[in-house]
N, C-alpha and C positions, 0 to 999 in steps of 0.2 A: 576493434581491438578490445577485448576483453581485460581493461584496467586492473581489477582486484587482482587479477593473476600476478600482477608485477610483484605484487606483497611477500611471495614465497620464494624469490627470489634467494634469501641469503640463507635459508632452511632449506634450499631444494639444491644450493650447489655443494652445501656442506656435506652430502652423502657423495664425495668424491674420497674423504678422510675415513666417513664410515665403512667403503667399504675395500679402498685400498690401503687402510693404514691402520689396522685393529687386527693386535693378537688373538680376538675371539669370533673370527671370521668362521667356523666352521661352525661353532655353537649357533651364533645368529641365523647363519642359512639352512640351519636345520628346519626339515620341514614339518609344522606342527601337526597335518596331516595324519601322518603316520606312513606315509609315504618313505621307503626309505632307496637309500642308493642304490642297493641294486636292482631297483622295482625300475629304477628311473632309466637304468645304462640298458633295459630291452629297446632294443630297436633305437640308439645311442638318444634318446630322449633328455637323457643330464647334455647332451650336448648340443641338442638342438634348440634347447631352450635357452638358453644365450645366444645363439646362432641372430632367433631372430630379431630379438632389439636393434642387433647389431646391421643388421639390413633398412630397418625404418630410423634408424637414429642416423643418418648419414644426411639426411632430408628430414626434420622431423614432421611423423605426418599427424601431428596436433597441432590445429590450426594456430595457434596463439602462440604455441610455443615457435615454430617456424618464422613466427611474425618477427619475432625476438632473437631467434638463433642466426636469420640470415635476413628477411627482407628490409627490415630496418636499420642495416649496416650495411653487407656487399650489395645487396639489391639497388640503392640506391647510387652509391658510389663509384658504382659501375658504369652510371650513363644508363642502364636500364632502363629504370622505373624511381617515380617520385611522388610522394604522397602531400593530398590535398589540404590533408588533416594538419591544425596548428597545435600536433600533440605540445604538452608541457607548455602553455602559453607561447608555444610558437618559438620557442628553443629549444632544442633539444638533436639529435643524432644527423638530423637532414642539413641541417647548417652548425654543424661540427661542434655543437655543446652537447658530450656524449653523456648522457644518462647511465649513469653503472646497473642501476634497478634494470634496466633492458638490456645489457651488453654481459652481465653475470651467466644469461642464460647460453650466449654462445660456448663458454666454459663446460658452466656444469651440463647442458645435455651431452655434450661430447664425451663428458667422462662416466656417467652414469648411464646413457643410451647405450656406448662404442667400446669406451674401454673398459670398466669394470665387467662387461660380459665379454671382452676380450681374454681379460684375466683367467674368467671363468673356463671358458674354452681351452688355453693354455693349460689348463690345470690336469685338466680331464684328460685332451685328446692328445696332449703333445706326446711321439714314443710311441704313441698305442696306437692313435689313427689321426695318424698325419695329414691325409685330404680332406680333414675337417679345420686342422690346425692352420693347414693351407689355407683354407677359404678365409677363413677368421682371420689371416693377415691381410689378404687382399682387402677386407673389410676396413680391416684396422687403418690402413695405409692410404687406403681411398680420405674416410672421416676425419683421420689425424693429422694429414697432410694441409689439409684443411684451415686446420685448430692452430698450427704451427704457423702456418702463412696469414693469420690472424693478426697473435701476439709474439711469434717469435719464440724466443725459449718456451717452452713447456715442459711439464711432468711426462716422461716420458718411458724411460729404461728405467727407472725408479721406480715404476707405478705399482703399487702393492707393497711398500716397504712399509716396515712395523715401527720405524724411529719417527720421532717426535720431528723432526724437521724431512721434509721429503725435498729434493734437491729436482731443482731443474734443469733440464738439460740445455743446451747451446742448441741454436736453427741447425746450424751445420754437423752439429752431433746429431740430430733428429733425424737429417736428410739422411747421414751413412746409413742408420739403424732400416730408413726403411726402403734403402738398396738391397740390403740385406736381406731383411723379409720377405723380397720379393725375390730376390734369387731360391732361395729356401722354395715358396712357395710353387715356381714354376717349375724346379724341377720337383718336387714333388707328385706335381699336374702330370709331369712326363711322365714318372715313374708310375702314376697308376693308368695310363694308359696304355706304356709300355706290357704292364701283367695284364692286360685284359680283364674279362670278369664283371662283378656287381659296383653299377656306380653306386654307391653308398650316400654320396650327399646331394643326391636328386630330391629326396622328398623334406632336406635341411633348402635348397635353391629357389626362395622365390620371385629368382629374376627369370627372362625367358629366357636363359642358358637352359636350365634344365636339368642342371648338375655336366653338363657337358664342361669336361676336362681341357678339351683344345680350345672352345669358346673362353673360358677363364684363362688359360694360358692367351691368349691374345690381348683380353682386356688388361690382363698382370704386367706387359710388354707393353700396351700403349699407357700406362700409368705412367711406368718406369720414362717411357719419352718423355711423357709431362713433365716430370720432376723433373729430371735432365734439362731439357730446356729451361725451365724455370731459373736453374743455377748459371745459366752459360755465361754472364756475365763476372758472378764471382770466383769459379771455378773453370774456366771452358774446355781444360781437357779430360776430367772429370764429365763433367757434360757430355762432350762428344764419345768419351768410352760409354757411358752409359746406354746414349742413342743409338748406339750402333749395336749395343749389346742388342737392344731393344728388338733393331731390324733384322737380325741376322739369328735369334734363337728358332728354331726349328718350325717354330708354327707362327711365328710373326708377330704383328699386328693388325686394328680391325682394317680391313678395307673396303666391309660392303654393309648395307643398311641393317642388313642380316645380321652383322656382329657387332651391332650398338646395345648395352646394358641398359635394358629395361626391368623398373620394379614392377610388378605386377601387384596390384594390394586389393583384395575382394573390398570393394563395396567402399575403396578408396573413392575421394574428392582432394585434388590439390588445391593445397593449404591457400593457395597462390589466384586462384577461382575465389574462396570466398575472401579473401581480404580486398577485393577486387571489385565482386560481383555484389557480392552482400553486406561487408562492412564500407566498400565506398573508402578505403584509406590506400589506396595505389591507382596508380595512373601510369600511361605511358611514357617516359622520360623525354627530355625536352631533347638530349642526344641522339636519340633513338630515332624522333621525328627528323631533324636536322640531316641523319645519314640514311635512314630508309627514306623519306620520302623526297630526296635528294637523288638518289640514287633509282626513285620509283621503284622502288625494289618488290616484286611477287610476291612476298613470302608478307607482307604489309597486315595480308586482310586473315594470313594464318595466325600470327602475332597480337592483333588489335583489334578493337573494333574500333568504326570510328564515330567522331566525337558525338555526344547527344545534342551538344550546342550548337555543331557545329555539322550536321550532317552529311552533309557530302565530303568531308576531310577526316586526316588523321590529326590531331591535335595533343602534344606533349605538355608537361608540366616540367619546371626547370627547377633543380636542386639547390639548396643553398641559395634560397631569397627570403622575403620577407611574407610567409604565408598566415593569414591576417582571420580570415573564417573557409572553412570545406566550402561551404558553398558557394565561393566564387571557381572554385576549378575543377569540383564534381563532377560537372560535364565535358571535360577532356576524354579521351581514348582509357578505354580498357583495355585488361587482357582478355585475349579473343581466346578461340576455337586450339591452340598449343594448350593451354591450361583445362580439357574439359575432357580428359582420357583418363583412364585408370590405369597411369604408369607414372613412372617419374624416372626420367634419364638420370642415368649416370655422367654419361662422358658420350659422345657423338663419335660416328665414323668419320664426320666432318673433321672436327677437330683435329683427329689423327694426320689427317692430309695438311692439312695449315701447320701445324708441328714439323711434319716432313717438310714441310717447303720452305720453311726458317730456315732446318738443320743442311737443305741442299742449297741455298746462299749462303749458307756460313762453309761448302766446302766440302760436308759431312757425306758419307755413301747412304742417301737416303731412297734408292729404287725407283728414282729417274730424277730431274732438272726441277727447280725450285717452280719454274713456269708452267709446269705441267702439273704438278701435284697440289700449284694454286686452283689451277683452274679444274681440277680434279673433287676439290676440297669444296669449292662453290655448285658445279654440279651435283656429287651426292649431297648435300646438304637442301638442293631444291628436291631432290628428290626422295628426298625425307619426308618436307613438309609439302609433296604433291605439286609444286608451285611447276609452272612452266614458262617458258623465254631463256632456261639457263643460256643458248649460246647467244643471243643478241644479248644479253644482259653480261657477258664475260665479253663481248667485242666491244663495250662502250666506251669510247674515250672521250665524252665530253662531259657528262654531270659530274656534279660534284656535290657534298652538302648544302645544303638549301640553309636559307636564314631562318630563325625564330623570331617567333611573334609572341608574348605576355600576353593574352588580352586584358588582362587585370590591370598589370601595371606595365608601362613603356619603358622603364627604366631596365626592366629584364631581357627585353630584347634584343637581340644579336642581327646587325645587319648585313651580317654575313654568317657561311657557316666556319668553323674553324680546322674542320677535316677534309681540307680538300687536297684528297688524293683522288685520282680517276678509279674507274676497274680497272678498265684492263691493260694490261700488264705492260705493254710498252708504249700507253697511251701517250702522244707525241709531245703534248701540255705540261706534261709529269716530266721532274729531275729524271727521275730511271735513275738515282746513287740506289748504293744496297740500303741506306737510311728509309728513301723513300718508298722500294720493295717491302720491305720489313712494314710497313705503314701501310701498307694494300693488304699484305697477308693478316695483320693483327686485326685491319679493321674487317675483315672475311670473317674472320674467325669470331671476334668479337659478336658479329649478324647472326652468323651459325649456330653460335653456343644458347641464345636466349631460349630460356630465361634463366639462367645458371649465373648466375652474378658472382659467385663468391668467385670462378674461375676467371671470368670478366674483370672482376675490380685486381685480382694478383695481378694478370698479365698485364694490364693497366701501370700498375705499377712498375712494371719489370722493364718495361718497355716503353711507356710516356705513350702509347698508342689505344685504340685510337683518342683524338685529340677530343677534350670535353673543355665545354664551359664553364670558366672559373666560377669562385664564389662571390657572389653578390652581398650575400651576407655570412659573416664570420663571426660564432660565436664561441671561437674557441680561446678566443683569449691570449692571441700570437703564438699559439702551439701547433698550432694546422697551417700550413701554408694554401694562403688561396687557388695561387693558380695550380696547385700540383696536390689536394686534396690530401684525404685522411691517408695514413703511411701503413697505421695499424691501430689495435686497441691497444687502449690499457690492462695492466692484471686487473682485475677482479676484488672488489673488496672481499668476498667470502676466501681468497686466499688471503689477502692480508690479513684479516681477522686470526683465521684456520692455520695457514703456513707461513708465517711470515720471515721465517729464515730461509723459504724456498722463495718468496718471492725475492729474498734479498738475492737470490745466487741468479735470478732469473734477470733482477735488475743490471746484475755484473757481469752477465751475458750479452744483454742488451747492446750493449755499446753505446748507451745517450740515456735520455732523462726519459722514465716511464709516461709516455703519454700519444696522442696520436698523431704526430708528426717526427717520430722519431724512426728512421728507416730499419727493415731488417737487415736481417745479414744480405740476400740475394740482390737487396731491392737497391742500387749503387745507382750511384750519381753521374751523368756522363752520356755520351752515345751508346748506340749499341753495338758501332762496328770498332 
């Protein structure tokens, strides 16, 4: 981890003020060049050039900065991934004493990567060419959806206002706006394939769509599932209109490996490799070992490698304990052979199917039976990562999460696992209530999605699923609750600093006292059924 960088921290999120809250917005972007606007709208160039921050700021793909924007927060709270490192004397974000210098930055790259060239885009292309303005929502809604399921309120419908206080919006204001956008957006998708003609934002696309219309309609539609789901508990017919909306627009959702959103970035290295591989500060989560190698799962040796200490095993690192020097847990499992492409997933075909198969036990018309589109969700997903045994591996009804082992220290050990749900589906062992359905599909999903943590630690949330090992060590100072971990972050000091009548409106949003055991709106207390 490249330390100094932390230092720019409150200089680097303050350009969220400079560039959405300054009446001399058009002077500043003037280019000194000599370059002027109309040079730039050949071949829509003024609008591609926001386009693509807004592609790489969703992930970002500077290494240090990623460290900070996601691995150091959802990475780890996920059950993921757990680092060896005793950064901050051995307090700090992994045992719930959050660092603001490192948690500033999931803020400001969001608004300075995402939305301020969101802004941009709007500017230009809304009116004139709309299947640019289209894309840029889909962008916007993927990154901000994100940022929202963070902290909760955020700057949002506001973003670009010239008053001295800029107002935040409510989770649940956030969530209409970006139902919206994406309505907008898809039919927009329709509408230029309905005309036929020049795809236009093929050489703005650098995912493996291609600028392909239908493929983004699909990805647009299994977002809108995510979110929908997401809500079902504080909203659930909200929810279910949405998810249906979802399945039933014209070109659907993804269904095959073929329509998973991949970045494509020349001469990319994820971020997630060298914090790994080269700086030695992640490791495989003590979760992770508990329910893969529990479950003996194929997909183990695409994931990890295993330990140097420990050769012939996979060997995790457990969050929220007392980590003393790196070099007692360096030699646990890396990230394998998933982190070593020149891509970065968006969202999984996987995933799509675990969403379907919630929304078919809760009832929903989701395009077959909750059991089918389980077991649907776990096949494409081996088939993703090459793995094979998918149908003995869906027949199993007898493992369960395996125990962990500290070898450091004993006191971290679990002598048992704490997720013990079978696979498959009507494994005789298993309750079989919809509670404990719901527990087989999250923890699929949870397997599927890695290494994507921030969607992991949401659903986590939303769902108590699947089940993680509490905290050993608690440095939050009774603001975090042990066994049910971080809820969200705090604002930001460069807003308090910068906006602090918008932090106030975002506090009065909130519903509880700004800090990270304070729940969102979706994130409600209770079962799921």
């Amino acid at each position: 981890m490249i330390l100094n960088k932390i230092k720019t921290t409150a200089v680097y999120a303050s350009l969220l003020m400079a560039v959405g809250c300054t009446s001399d917005f058009n002077e500043i972007n003037t280019n000194p060049t000599g370059i002027t606007a109309k040079n730039l709208e050949q071949d829509f160039y003024n609008i591609k050039g926001p386009l693509a921050p807004m592609f790489t700021g969703i992930f970002n793909t500077t290494h240090w900065k990623y460290q900070l924007q996601q691995n150091l927060n959802a990475d780890l709270w996920s059950g993921y991934m757990a680092t060896p490192t005793p950064f901050a004397g051995g307090s700090n974000n992994s045992n719930y004493n959050y660092i603001d210098g490192w948690n500033g930055f999931i803020w400001s790259l969001g608004y300075t990567d995402v939305m301020a060239n969101a802004f941009k885009v709007e500017r230009e292309a809304k009116g004139k060419f709309d299947e640019f303005y289209a894309l840029s929502l889909v962008l916007k809604v993927e990154a901000m959806h994100r940022m929202t399921d963070v902290f909760g309120p955020i700057v949002y419908s506001k973003f670009g206002a010239t008053t001295t206080t800029i107002e935040y919006d409510s989770q649940e204001d956030v969530y209409t706006q970006m139902f919206k956008e994406l309505d907008f957006a898809v039919a927009e998708f329709d509408r230029q394939i309905t005309k036929g003609g020049t795809n236009t934002i093929a050489s703005s696309d650098i995912s493996t769509y291609g600028g392909d219309y239908i493929q983004w309609s699909k990805y647009a539609n299994s977002l809108r599932l995510r979110l929908a789901m997401r809500i079902v508990k504080i909203n659930p017919a909200l929810a279910k209109a949405e998810a249906e909306k979802a399945m039933t627009q014209k070109y659907g959702v993804m269904t095959s490996n073929k329509d998973i959103c991949k970045l494509v970035i020349p001469n990319y290295i994820d971020p997630l490799f060298t914090i790994s591989e080269a700086w030695g500060d992640i490791r495989m989560g003590a979760d992770m070992e508990s329910i893969m190698v529990g479950y003996n799962d194929p997909r183990l040796s695409v994931y990890f490698t295993k330990s140097a200490d420990f050769p012939a095993e996979y060997r995790g690192v457990r969050t929220a304990i007392n980590i003393k020097a790196k070099a007692d847990r360096i030699g646990m499992s890396k990230l394998g052979p998933i982190v070593t492409k020149n891509e970065k997933v968006l969202m999984t075909t996987a995933e799509v199917y675990f969403l379907r198969a919630e929304g078919a036990l809760r009832g929903w018309n989701m395009g077959g039976t909750a059991e089918e589109l389980y077991n649907a969700g776990i096949k494409i997903s081996f088939a993703q990562h090459g793995a094979d045994g998918s149908d003995a591996y869906i027949a199993d009804n007898i493992k369960v999460a395996a125990p962990f082992v500290d070898v450091v220290d004993a006191t971290n050990n679990e002598p048992v696992g704490v997720n013990n749900v079978r696979i498959a589906w009507n494994a005789p062992l298993d309750a079989n209530t919809n509670e404990v359905k719901l527990q087989k599909i999250i923890t699929q999903k949870w397997i599927a999605n890695f290494p994507e943590g921030q969607e992991a630690w949401s659903e986590y949330r939303r769902t108590g699923y699947p089940k993680l090992f509490r905290a050993e060590v608690n440095n939050s100072g009774g603001k975090i609750d042990s066994d049910f971990g971080p809820r969200r972050v705090n604002f930001v000091q460069s807003e308090k600093d910068g906006n602090p009548g918008g932090v106030a409106t975002g506090v009065a949003k909130l519903g509880g006292e700004d800090n990270g055991g304070t729940r969102l709106w979706w994130d409600t207390t209770g079962g799921n059924f």
